[in-house]
Each structure stands twice: as C-alpha cells, then as structure tokens.
N, C-alpha and C positions, 0 to 999 in steps of 0.2 A: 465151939465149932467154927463160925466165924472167925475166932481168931487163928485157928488153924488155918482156913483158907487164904488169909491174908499172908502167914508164913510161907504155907507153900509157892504161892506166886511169887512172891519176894525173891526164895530160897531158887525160883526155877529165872528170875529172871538174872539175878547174880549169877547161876551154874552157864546162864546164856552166853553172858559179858563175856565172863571170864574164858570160858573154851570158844569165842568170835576172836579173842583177840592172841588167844594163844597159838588157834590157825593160823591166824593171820602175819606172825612174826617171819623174820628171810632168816633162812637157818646160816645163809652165809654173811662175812665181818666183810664190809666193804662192796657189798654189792653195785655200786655206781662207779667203782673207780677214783671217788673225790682223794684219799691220801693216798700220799707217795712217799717211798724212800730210797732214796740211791737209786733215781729211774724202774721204780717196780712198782707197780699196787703193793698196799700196805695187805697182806695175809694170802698174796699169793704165791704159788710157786711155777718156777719156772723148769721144769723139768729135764727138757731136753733142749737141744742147743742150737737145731735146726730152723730159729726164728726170732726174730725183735720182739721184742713189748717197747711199744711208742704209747704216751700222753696225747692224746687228739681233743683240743678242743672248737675242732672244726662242725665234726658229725659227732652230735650228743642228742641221748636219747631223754635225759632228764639229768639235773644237775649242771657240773662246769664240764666237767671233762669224760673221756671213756678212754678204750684200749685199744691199738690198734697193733696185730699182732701180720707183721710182716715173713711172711716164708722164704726161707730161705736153701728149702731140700722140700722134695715131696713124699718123702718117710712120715709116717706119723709121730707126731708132736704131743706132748705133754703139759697147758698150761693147766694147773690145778689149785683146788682152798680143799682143805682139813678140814671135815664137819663132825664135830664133836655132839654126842650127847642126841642120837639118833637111833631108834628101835627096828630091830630087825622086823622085817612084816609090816608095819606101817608103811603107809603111803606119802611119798612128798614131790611137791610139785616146784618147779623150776620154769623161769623163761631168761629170755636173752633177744635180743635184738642185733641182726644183723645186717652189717652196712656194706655191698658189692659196689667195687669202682669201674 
C-alpha cells in the first residue's frame, strides 16, 4: 500500500512536469526575431507587398533584435508563420509587443 502511494505521487508529479512544460512551449520557430535571411525573419512570410519588414535593433523587447514593419498602403497587409501540428478546439495563446513612434 505504501508503495503504491509513493508511485502515484511520483507518477502525478512527472504527469505535472511534463504537461507545465508542454504548455509552456511558443508554437511559433522564431518567435524574437533573432535569425534572418535575405533581410526577412527566418519562418516568416511576407505576404502582401504593401510594407517593409526592417531589423530594429533599436526598440527590443527581449533578445538583440525585432521587426519593424513599415507601411506603405493602408489595405490590409499579410505578415505571417505556418503553425504546424495544432488541434482543432484547443486553446492557444499568443502575445506581442508593440512599439508606436
């Protein structure tokens, strides 16, 4: 009996770890902006054609660098990342930080 006790605690405190830190993952590759290629974040897209993506490592919210996306039409704009391996009906949560000049 005891030793069943000791299991389930064990078993419940591994079940804890494991689904704290699976929450806890960014479903997005690149989230900070740190790589770049050919002047683009590395996994993003640029969709529409109505704006710059700039390297800013002026105003940073964590990291070296962020994005600084320049308009250039007042149409709506498309920057976007592909997120793979996500459940219909689940909940996921997202932030961002924005820097007005």
């Amino acid at each position: 009996m005891r030793g069943e006790i000791y299991h389930f605690i064990a078993s419940t405190l591994c079940g804890v770890f494991i689904l704290s830190t699976a929450y806890t993952q960014n479903l997005l590759q690149n989230p900070g902006f740190e790589s770049w290629t050919a002047g683009t974040p590395d996994y993003w897209v640029k969709e529409t054609g109505g704006f710059d993506v700039l390297k800013d490592s002026n105003t940073v919210h964590g990291g070296s660098y962020s994005t600084k996306l320049r308009l250039r039409s007042t149409t709506t704009q498309r920057f976007t990342q592909y997120v793979a391996n996500i459940s219909p009906g689940d909940g996921y949560e997202f932030s961002f930080y924005e820097a007005t000049l």
